[in-house]
Every structure is written in C-alpha cells, then in structure tokens.
C-alpha angles and dihedrals in degrees: 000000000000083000091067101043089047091055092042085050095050098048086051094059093044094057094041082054093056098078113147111251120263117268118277111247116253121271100209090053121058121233111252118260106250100177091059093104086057098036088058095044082059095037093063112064085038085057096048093047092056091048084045086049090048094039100058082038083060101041113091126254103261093163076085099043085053096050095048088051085046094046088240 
C-alpha cells in the first residue's frame, strides 16, 4: 500500500515537473528596461556635478580681478 501511494506520489511529481517552457521574448521587440528607476537615482548627483563643474569652467576668473583691486 505505501508503495503504491509513493509511486502515485512520484509520478505525480514527474509529471507536475514536465511544464513547457515560457514563451521566448520577441526579437523584433525589445524587452522593457526595469532598472531605469535606479539608473536614473544614480544618474542624478553625477549630472549636477558635471553642471556644477561647467558651470565654475564658464564663470569668469574673478581671483584676478581681486588682486588687481588689492594691488597684489
């Protein structure tokens, strides 16, 4: 008798084991982007340092400006 039920049990799971396989993704449509949301988390401070850095290249040098008022 638990012969039975073990070998019921194992076919069962044999059989619960044999799914096909989920559909491949179509090549001529590109998955979605799911790591956007993080990408651009990380995106943003790198972004304002650079427009900080651009910013301070385009301001004028005023250190000279300052040492020619002082007499430097």
């Amino acid at each position: 008798m638990l012969i039975r039920i073990t070998l019921s049990l194992a076919a069962v799971l044999a059989l619960a084991g044999c799914n096909r396989p989920p559909a491949a993704p179509s090549p001529e449509k590109p998955p979605e982007p799911q790591a956007s949301a993080l990408r651009n988390a990380m995106q943003q401070p790198l972004d304002k340092a650079k427009a900080a850095r651009d910013a301070l290249e385009k301001a004028p040098d005023t250190r000279a400006a300052d040492d020619a008022e002082s007499g430097r």
